[in-house]
C-alpha positions as CSV (number, residue, x, y, z in Angstrom):
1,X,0.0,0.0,0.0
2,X,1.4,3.8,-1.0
3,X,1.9,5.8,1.9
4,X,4.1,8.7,2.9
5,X,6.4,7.0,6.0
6,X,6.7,9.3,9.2
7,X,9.4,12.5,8.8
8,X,11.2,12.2,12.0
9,X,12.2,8.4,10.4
10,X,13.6,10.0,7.6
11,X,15.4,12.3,9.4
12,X,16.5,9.4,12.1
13,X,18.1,7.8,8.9
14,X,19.5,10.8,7.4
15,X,21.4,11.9,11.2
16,X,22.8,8.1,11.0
17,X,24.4,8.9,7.4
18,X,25.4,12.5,8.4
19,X,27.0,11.1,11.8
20,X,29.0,8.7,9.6
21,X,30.3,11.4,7.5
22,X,31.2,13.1,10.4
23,X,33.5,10.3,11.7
24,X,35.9,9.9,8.6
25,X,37.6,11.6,5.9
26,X,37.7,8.4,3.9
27,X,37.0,9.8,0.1
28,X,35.8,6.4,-0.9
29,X,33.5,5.8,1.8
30,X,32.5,9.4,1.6
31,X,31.3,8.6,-1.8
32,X,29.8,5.6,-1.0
33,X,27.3,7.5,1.2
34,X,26.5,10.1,-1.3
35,X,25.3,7.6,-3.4
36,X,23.3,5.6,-1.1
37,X,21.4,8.5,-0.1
38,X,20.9,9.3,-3.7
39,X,19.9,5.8,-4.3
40,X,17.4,6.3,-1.8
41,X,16.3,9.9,-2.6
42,X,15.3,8.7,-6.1
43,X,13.7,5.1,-5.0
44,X,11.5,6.9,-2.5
45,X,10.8,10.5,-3.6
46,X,7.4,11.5,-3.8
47,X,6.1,14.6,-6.4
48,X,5.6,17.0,-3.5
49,X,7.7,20.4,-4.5
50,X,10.6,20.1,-1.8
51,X,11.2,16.4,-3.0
52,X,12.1,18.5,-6.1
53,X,15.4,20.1,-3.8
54,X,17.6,17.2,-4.0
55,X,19.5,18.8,-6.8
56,X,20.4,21.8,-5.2
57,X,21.4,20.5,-2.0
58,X,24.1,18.1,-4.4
59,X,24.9,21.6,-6.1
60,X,25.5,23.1,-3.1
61,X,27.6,20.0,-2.0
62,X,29.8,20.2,-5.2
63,X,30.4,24.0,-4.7
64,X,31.6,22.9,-1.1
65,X,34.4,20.9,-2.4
66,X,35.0,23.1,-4.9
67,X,35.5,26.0,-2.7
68,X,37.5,23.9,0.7
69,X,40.1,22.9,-2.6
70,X,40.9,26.3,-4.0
71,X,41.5,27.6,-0.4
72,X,44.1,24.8,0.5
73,X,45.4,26.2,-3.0
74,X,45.3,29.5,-2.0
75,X,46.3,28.8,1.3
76,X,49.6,26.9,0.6
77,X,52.7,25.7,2.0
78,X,51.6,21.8,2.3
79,X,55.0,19.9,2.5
80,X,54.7,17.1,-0.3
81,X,55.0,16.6,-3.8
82,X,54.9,19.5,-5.7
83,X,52.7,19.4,-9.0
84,X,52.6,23.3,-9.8
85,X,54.8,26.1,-8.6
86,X,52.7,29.3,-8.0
87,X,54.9,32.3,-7.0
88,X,53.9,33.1,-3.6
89,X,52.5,36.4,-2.2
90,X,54.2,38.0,0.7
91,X,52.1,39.1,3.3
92,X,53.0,41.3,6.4
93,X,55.2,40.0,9.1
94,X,52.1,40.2,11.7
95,X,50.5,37.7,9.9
96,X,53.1,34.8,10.8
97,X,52.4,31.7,9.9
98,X,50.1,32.2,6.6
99,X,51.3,32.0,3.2
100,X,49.1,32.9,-0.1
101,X,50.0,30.6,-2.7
102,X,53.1,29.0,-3.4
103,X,54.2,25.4,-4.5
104,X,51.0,23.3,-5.4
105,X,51.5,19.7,-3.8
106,X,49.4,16.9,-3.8
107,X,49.0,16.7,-0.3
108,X,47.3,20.0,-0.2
109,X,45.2,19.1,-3.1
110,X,43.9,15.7,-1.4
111,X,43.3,17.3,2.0
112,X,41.5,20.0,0.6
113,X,39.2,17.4,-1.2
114,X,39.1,15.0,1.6
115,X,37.4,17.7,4.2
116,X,35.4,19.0,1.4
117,X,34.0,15.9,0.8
118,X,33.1,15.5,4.2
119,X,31.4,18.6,4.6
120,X,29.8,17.9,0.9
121,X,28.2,14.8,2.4
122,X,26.5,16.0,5.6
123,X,24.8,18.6,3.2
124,X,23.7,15.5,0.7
125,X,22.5,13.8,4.2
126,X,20.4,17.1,5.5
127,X,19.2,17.6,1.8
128,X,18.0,13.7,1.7
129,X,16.0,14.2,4.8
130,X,14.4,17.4,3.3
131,X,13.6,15.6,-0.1
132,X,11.9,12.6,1.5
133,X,10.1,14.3,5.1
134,X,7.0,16.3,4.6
135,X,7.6,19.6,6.1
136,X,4.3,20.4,7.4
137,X,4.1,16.8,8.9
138,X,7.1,17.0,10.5
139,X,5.7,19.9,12.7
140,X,2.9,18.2,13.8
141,X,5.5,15.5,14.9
142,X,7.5,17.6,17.3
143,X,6.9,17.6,21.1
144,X,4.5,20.5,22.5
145,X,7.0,22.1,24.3
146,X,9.1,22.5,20.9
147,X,6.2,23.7,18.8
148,X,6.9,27.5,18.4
149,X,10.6,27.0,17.5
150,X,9.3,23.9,15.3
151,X,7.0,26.5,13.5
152,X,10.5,28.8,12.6
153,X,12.1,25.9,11.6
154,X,9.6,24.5,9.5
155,X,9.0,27.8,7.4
156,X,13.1,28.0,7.3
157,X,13.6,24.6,5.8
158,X,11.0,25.5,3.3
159,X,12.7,28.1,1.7
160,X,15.0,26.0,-0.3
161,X,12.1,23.7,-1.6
162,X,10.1,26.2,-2.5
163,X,12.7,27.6,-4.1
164,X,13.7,24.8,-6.5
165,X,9.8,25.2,-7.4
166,X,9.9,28.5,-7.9
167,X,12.6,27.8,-10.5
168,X,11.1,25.5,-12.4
169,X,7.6,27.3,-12.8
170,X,9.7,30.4,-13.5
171,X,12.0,28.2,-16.3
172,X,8.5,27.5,-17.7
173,X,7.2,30.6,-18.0
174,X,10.6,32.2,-19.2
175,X,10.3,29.4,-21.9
176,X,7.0,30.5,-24.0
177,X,8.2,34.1,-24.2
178,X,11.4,35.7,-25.4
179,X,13.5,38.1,-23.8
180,X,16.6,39.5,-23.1
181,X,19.3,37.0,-24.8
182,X,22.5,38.7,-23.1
183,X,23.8,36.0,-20.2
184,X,23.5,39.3,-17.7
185,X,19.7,40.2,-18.8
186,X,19.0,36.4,-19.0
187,X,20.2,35.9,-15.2
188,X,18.5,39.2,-14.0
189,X,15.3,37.8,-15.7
190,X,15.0,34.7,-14.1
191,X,16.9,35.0,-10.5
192,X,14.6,37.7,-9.7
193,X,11.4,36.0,-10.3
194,X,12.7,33.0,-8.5
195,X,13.8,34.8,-5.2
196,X,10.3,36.5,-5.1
197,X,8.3,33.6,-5.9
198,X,10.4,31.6,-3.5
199,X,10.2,34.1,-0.7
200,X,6.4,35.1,-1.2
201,X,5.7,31.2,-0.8
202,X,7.2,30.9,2.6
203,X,5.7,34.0,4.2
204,X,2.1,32.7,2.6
205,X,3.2,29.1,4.7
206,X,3.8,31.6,7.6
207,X,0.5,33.5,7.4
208,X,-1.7,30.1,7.2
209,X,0.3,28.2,10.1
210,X,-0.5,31.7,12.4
211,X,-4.3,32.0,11.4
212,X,-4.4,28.1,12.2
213,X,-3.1,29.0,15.4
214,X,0.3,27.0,15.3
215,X,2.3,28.1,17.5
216,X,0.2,29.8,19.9
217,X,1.3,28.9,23.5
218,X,-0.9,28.7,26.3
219,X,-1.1,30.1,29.9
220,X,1.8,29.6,32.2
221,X,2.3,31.6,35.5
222,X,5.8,32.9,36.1
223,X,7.0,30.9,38.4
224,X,6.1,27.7,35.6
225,X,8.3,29.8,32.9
226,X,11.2,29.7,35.7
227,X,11.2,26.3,36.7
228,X,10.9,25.2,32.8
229,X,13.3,27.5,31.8
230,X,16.0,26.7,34.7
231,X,15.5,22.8,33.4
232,X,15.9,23.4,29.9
233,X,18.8,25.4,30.6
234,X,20.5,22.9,32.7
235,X,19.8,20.7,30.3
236,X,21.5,22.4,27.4
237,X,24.9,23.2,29.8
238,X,24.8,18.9,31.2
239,X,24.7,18.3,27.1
240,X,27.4,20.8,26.2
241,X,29.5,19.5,28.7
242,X,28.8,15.8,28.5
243,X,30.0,16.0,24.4
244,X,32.9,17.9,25.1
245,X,33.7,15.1,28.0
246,X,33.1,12.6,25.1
247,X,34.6,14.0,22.1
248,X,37.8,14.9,24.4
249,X,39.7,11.8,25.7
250,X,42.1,14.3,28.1
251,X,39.0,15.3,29.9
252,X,38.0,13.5,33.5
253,X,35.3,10.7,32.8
254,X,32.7,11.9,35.0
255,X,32.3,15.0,32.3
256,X,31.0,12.5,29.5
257,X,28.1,9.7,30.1
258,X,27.1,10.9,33.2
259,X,26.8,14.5,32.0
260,X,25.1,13.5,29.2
261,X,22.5,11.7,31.3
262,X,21.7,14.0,33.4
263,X,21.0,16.6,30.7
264,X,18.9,14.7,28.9
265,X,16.9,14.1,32.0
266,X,16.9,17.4,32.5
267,X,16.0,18.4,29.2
268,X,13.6,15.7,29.1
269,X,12.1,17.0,32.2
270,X,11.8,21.0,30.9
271,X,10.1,19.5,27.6
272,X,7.3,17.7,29.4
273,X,7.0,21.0,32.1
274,X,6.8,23.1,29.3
275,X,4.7,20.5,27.1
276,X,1.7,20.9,29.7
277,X,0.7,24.6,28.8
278,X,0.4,23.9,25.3
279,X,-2.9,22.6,23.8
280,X,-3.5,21.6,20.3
281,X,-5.2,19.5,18.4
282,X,-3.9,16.8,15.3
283,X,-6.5,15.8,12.9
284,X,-5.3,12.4,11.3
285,X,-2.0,11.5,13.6
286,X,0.8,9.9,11.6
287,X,0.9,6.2,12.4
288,X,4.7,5.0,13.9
289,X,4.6,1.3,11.9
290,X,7.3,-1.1,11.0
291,X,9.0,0.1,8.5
292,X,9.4,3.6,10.7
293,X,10.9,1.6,12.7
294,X,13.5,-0.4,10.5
295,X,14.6,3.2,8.8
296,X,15.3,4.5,12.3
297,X,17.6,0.9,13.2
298,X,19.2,1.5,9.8
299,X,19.8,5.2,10.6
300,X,21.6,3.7,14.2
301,X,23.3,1.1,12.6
302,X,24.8,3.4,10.3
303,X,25.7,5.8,12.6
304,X,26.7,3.3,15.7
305,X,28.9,1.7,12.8
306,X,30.5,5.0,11.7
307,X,31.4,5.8,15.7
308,X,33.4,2.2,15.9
309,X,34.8,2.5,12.6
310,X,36.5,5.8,13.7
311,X,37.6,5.1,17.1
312,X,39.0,1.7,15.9
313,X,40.7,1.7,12.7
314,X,41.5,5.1,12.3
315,X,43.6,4.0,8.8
316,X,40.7,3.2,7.4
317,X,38.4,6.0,9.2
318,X,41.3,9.2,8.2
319,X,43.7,7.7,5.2
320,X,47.0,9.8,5.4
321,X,47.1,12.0,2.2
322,X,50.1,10.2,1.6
323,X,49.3,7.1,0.5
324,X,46.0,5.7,-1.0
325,X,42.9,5.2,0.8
326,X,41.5,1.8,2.3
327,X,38.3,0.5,2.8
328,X,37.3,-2.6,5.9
329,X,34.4,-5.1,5.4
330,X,33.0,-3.2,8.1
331,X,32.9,0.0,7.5
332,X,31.6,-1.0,3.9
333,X,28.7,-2.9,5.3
334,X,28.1,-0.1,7.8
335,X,27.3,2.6,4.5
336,X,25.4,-0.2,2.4
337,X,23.5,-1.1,5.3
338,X,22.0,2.9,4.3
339,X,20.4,1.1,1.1
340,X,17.7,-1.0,3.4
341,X,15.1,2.3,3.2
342,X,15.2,1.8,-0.4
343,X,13.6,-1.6,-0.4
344,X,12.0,-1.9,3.2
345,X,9.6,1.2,3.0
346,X,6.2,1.5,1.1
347,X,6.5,3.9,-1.8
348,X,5.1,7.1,-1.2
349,X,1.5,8.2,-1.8
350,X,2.4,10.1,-4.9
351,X,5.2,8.7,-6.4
352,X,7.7,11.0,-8.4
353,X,7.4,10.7,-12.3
């Protein structure tokens, strides 16, 4: 049976492939991902217009890695093997320890493309989730106490989607009349259009999710704002701390798992305080079935496998420039394992042409 699957699994699955990322430099496995969440993108895309925004979130990735290598060019002075000697720019002596330019090497060239990469995929993975969650659903998904700053985020992650729309209805229309033929006039023509279209779009979303009354919050005395905002905000400082106990191995232990415990039951706590003094209503609840629940253990996996692969085989995890790349059984089950969605999920209710 078609059916559009819940947006916070989507999202579970792309945070699993954008945690990955986030865990190697590997160019090959950074590809690999790419793919799979193209792979997945065009297997379960529906004909909605932000399932239309894939394309510009892989443009956007390609301009990343574009612009992270011309900066290691620019920004030289990589010891290695030199492919192109660029004269190099002098700078003033109070900027010590930067050099414009100078002998191209290899190694500059492959690190550049190497971060870029990684960068380039957490994009793909945030532009995945966009291209296969419903927007709108999404908000009605998110806890109570999260519903005005879901409302924000909702109309901000819009923009892009109705803005690949707005290109293509304005590439239509630009089509079946002629016009300026210079490439300046042509760009003025149609990027103008687009932005307005795009932008007019999202404040009309804005204007119907306020007269529906999202967002409205309800009555709370001060002292309730107080307690809820002195638990949310213990929350945030336990999390803060608890990653920086995790991600820093120097750091004494009883900064990471216990930290991060106690602020998410702190957090948890503020949500459900603040959760209480907002009423609403959802007509037609999305249903949390099984294959929800097989994207969201693929998204884990994914990301569980990305964590181990990084902490124990760094070789394969962050290849030195030096020498080529390698790739584990493990860590190449751990990205294909990113494929299941593809095959395990219902298509959606209106599949993409």
């Amino acid at each position: 049976m078609r059916r559009d699957l819940h947006p916070l699994a989507w999202w579970a699955w792309a945070i699993g492939l954008a945690a990955y990322a986030s865990a190697t430099t590997n160019p090959w496995l950074l590809v690999l991902l790419i793919g799979v969440a193209a792979l997945v993108v065009a297997a379960r895309r529906g004909e909605q217009p932000w399932s239309r925004s894939f394309r510009l979130y892989l443009g956007v990735a390609a301009a990343i890695v574009v612009i992270r290598v011309l900066f290691r060019i620019l920004l030289g002075a990589t010891p290695g093997h030199v492919l192109v000697h660029l004269p190099t720019i002098p700078l003033p002596h109070w900027v010590l320890g930067i050099t414009l330019l100078g002998p191209l090497t290899r190694e500059a060239l492959l690190a550049g493309l190497y971060d870029g990469l990684r960068l380039a995929t957490i994009v793909v993975a945030v532009g995945a989730a966009n291209a296969l969650a419903n927007p709108k659903r999404l908000l009605r998904s998110v806890p109570p106490a999260l519903y005005e700053i879901g409302t924000a985020l909702v109309v901000a992650v819009t923009v892009l989607p109705q803005l690949a729309e707005s290109t293509q209805r304005v590439r239509r229309a630009q089509q079946l009349r002629a016009g300026d033929t210079r490439r300046i006039g042509r760009l003025r023509r149609f990027l103008v259009p687009v932005l307005e279209d795009a932008l007019e779009r999202s404040l009309s979303l804005a204007a119907g999710m306020d007269t529906r009354g999202y967002g409205r919050a309800g009555t709370a005395s001060p002292r309730q704002r107080r307690t809820t905002g002195t638990l949310m905000l213990l929350g945030l400082l336990g999390l803060c701390l608890g990653t920086y106990g995790v991600l820093d191995p120097t750091a004494p232990r009883w900064l990471a798992a216990p930290m991060v415990i106690a602020g998410l039951v702190l957090a948890a706590a503020g949500l459900v305080a603040a959760g209480r003094r907002v009423e609403r209503t959802v007509y037609r609840p999305d249903r949390w079935r099984w294959p929800e629940t097989v994207v969201l253990l693929t998204g884990l996996t994914v990301g569980v496998v990305g964590w181990w692969v990084g902490h124990h085989q760094g070789v394969v995890a962050y290849p030195d420039v030096t020498g080529a790349p390698t790739v584990s059984l493990v860590a190449l089950v751990g990205v294909l394992v990113g494929l299941l969605p593809a095959v395990a999920t219902p298509e959606p209710a209106v599949a993409a042409a």
